[in-house]
C-alpha positions as CSV (number, residue, x, y, z in Angstrom):
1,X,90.3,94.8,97.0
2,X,93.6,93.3,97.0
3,X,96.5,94.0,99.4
4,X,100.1,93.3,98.9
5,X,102.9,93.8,101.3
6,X,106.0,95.0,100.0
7,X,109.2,96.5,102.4
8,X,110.8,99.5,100.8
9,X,112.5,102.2,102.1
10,X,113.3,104.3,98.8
11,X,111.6,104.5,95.3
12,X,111.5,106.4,92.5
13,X,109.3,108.8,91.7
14,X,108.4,110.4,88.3
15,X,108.8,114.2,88.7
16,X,108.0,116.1,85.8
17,X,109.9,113.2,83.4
18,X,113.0,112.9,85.7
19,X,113.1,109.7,88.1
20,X,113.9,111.1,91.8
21,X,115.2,108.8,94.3
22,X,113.5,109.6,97.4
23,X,112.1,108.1,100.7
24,X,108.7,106.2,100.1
25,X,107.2,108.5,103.2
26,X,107.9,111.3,100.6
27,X,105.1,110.0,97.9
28,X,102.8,112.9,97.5
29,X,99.2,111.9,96.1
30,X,99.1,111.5,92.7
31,X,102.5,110.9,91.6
32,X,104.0,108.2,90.0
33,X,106.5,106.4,91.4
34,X,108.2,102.8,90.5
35,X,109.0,99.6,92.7
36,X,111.8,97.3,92.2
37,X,110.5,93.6,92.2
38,X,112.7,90.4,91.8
39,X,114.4,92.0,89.7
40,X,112.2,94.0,87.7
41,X,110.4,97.8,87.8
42,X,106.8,98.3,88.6
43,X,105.1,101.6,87.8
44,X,102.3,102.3,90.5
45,X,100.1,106.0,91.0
46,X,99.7,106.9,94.5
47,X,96.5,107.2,95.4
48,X,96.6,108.8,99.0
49,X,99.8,110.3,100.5
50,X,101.5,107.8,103.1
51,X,99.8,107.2,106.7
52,X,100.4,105.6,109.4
53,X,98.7,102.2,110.4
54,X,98.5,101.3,114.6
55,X,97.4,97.9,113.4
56,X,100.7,96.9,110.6
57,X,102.8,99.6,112.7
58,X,104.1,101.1,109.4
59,X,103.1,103.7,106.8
60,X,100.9,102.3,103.9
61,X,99.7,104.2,100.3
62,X,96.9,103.2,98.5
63,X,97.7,102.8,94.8
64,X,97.0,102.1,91.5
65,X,98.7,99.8,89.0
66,X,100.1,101.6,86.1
67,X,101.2,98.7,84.2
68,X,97.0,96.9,84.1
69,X,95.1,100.5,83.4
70,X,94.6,100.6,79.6
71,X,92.7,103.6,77.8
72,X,89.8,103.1,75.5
């Protein structure tokens, strides 16, 4: 599995075909939400809602990656 670290403190997520700005602690399971990257958007589906890791000492979301899951 890979891991990536990225610091964010708002995103926007999809909510029913409006982009929301809210707080990334505020990603309910499930939702889409997107990341801005160097300059450019990244669609991700949460996975889990945010928890909080002792180890990292900050909240982490499992995810998928919108932009690699094809259909067919």
């Amino acid at each position: 599995m890979m891991q990536q670290t990225v610091e964010v403190k708002e995103v926007e997520v999809l909510i029913r075909g409006i982009w929301t700005k809210k707080k990334f602690t505020d990603i309910q399971k499930g939702q889409t939400f997107k990341i801005e990257e160097n300059g450019r958007a990244k669609k991700y589906i949460a996975r889990t809602d945010p928890y909080w890791d002792e180890m990292y000492e900050t909240y982490i979301i499992d995810l998928l990656d919108k932009n690699k899951i094809s259909i067919g």
